[in-house]
N, C-alpha and C positions, 0 to 999 in steps of 0.2 A: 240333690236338688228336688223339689219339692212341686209341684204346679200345680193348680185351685182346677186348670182347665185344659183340655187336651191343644196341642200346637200344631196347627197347620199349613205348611209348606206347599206353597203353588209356586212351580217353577215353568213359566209359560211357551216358554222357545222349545221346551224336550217336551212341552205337554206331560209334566211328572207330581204327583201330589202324591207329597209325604204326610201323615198322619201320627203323631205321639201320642200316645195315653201313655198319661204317668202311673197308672195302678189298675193293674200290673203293666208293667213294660213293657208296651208293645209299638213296633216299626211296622207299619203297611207301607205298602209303596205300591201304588198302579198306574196305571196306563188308562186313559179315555178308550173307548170302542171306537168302531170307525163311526165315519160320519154319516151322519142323514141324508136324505134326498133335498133337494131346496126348494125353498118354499115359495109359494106362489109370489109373481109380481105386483108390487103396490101400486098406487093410485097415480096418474101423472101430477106431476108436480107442476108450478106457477109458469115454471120456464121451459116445459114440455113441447112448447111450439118452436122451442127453438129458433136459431136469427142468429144473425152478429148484424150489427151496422159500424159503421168508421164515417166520423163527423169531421170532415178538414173546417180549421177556422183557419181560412188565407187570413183574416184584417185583423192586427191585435185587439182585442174587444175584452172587458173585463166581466161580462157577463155572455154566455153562448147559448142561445137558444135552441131547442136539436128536438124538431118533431118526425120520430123517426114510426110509429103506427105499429109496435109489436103488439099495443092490448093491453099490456103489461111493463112492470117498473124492473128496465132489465140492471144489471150492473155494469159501473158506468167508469172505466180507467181513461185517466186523462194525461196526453204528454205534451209538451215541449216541444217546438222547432225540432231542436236536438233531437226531438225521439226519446230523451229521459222521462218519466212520467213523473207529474207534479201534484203535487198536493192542490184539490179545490173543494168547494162545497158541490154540494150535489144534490136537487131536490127532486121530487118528481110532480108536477101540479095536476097533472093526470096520466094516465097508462097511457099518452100517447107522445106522453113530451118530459123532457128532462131538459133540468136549467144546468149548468153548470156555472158558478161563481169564483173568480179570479182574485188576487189581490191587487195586482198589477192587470194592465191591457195587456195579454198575451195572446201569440197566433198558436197554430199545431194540431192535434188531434184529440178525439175523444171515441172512445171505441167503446161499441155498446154490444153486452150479447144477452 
């Protein structure tokens, strides 16, 4: 067998790279060195201020209006009476409010963090 270019074998779980050259036939096989020291901390991200809030909608309503004052457009899971979580739209018309859109009037919760 013949090959234009050497083949190489990364096998990630053992950390092992195998190496072929086909002229002359040669099998390396090594091992990474240890690791590095780690490297500096990056820059705070959008949702660095952290929060959660929890929106009850008591009245079924098919649009919920939720001004909750993070600054920011946090992520927005929405459930069910049940506590199932359902599928809605989700807009944000500024960092201090999110709409959520229903198909149906529905009551239940919308958890923001």
């Amino acid at each position: 067998m013949t090959l234009a270019n050497p083949v190489i074998i990364r096998v990630t779980e053992e950390r092992t790279v195998i190496r072929v050259e086909t002229v002359p036939r040669i099998i390396r096989v090594s091992t990474p060195g240890l690791q590095g020291p780690p490297g500096p901390p990056g820059p705070p991200g959008e949702g660095s201020e952290g929060g959660s809030y929890t929106h009850t909608q008591s009245t079924p309503e098919t649009v919920w209006t939720i001004v909750h004052g993070f600054g920011r457009r946090p992520v927005v899971a929405v459930e069910g009476p049940d506590g199932f979580e359902i599928d809605a739209g989700v807009s944000w018309p500024d960092t201090n409010t999110v709409i959520v859109t229903l198909g149906a009037a529905t009551a239940g919760r919308a958890h923001l963090s």
